[in-house]
C-alpha positions as CSV (number, residue, x, y, z in Angstrom):
1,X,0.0,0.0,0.0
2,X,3.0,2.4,0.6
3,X,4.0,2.2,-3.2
4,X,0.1,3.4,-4.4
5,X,0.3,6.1,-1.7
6,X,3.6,7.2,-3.2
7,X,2.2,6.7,-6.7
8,X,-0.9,9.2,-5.8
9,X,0.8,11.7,-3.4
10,X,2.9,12.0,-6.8
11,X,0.1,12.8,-8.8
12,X,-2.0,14.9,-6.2
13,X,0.8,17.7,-6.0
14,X,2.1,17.0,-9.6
15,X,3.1,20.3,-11.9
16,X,3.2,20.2,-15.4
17,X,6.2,21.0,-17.1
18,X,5.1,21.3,-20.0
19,X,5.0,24.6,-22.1
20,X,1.7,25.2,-23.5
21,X,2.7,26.5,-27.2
22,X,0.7,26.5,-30.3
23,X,-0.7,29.2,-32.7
24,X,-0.5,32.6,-31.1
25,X,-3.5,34.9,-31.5
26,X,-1.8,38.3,-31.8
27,X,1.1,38.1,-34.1
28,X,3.8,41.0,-32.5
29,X,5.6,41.4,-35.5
30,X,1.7,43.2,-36.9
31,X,1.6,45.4,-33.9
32,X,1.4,49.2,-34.9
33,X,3.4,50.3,-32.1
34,X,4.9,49.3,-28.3
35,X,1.9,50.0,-26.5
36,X,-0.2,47.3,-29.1
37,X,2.6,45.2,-28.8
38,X,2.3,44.7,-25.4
39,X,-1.6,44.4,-25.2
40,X,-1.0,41.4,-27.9
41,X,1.5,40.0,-26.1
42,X,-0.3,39.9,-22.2
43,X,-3.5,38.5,-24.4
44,X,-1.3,36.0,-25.8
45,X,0.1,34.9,-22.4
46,X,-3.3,34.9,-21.2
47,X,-4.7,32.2,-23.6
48,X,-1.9,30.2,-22.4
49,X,-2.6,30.4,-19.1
50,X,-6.2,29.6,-19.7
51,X,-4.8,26.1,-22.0
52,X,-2.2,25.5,-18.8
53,X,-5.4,25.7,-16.7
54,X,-7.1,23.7,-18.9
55,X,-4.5,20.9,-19.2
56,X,-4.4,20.7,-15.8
57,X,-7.8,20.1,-15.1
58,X,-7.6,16.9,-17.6
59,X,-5.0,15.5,-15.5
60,X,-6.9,16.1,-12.3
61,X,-9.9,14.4,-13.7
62,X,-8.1,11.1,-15.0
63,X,-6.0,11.3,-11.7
64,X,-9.3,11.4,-9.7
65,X,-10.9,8.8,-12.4
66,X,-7.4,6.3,-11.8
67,X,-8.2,6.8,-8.0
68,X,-12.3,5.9,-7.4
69,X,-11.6,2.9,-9.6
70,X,-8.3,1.9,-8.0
71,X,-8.9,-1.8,-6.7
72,X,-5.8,-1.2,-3.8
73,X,-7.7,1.9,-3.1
74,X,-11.0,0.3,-2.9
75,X,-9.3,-2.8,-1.1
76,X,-8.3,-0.5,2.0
């Protein structure tokens, strides 16, 4: 039981490392001036954000998922 307890304290504080990356929005290279630069790039890093966010809640859910049907879990 201590390995399963190891395996899901892993998971239950577990971080993505991975960089959310992907088609960007707001190109910067189009922007007029600094000021729109800026605006396109904090709306860029907000979309990523929103996909980290996202991505993490998908891991959460088949973590939870993994855990209610776990039969070491549902042994103890």
């Amino acid at each position: 039981m201590e390995e399963v307890d190891a395996f899901y304290d892993f998971w239950f504080d577990f971080k993505s490392w991975r960089i959310i990356q992907g088609e960007d929005e707001h190109i910067l290279e189009d922007a007029e001036d600094a000021y729109e630069k800026r605006w396109m790039h904090v709306e860029n890093e907000r979309e990523r954000k929103r996909l980290k966010k996202e991505h993490m809640k998908n891991i959460s859910m088949l973590r939870d998922l993994a855990f209610k049907r776990d039969p070491w879990v549902l042994a103890n």
